[in-house]
C-alpha positions as CSV (number, residue, x, y, z in Angstrom):
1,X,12.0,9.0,9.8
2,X,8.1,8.9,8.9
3,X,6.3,5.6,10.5
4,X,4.4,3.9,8.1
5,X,0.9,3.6,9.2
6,X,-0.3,0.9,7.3
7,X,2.2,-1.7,8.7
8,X,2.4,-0.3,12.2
9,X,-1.1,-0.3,13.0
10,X,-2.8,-2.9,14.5
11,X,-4.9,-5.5,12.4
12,X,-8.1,-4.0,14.0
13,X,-7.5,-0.6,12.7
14,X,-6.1,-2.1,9.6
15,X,-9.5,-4.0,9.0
16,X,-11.5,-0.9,9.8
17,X,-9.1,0.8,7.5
18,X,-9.5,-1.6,4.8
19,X,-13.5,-1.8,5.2
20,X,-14.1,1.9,5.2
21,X,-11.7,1.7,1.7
22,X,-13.7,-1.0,0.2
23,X,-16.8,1.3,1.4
24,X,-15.7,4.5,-0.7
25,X,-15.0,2.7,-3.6
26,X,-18.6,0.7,-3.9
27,X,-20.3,3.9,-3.3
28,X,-17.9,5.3,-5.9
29,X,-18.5,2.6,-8.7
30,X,-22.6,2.8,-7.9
31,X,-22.6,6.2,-9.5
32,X,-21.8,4.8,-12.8
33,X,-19.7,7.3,-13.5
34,X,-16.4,6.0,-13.9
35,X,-14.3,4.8,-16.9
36,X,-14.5,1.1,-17.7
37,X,-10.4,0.9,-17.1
38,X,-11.0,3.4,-13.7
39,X,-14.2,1.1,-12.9
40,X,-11.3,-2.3,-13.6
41,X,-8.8,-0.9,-11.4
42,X,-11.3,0.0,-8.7
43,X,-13.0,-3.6,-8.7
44,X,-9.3,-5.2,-8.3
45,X,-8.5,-3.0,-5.5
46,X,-11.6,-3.8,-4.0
47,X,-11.0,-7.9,-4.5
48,X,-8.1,-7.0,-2.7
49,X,-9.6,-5.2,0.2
50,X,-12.3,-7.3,0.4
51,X,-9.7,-10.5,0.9
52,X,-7.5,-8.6,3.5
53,X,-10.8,-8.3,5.9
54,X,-11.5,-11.6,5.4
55,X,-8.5,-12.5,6.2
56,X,-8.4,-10.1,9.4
57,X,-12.0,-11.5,10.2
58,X,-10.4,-15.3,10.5
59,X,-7.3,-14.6,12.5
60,X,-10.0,-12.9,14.8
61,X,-12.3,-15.7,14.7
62,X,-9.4,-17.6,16.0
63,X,-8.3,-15.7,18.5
64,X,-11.6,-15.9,20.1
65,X,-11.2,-19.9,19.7
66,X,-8.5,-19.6,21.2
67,X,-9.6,-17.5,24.2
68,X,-12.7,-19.5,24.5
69,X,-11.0,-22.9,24.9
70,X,-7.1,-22.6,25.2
71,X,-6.6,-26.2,26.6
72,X,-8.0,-27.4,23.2
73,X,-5.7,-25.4,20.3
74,X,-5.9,-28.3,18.0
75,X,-9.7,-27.3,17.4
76,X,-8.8,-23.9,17.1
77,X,-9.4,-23.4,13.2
78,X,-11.6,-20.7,11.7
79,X,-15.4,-20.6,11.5
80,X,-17.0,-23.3,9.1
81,X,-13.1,-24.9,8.4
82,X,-14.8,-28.0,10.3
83,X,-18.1,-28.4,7.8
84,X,-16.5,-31.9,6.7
85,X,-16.0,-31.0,2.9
């Protein structure tokens, strides 16, 4: 039975994965060159990549919280979640 890469690799590679993605299809949409429907398609995709690194990027930025202080996990929250909104 075939593995399925995207869900078994880890959320590193998955964000590298996910950034070199979103990479290819910016360089693809700067030529100018595709369809306005292709060009649609293409900028949801890229919505989506673009919120699964950011979402990657906060679980690490957490982890690090949590690494850097573990006796205090109730101040563990991402980056800029304690601006005071």
């Amino acid at each position: 039975m075939p593995k399925n890469d995207a869900l078994d690799a880890s959320p590193v590679a998955q964000f590298e994965q996910s950034l070199d993605e979103l990479e290819q299809l910016v360089e693809k949409m700067e030529q100018g060159e595709m369809s306005l429907e292709d060009s649609l398609a293409a900028y949801e995709r890229g919505v989506g990549l673009y919120r699964r690194c950011q979402g990657a990027l906060e679980q690490a930025e957490l982890r690090v919280r949590l690494l850097t202080d573990p006796e205090r996990p109730e101040d563990a929250q991402p980056f800029g979640a304690d601006d005071g909104a």
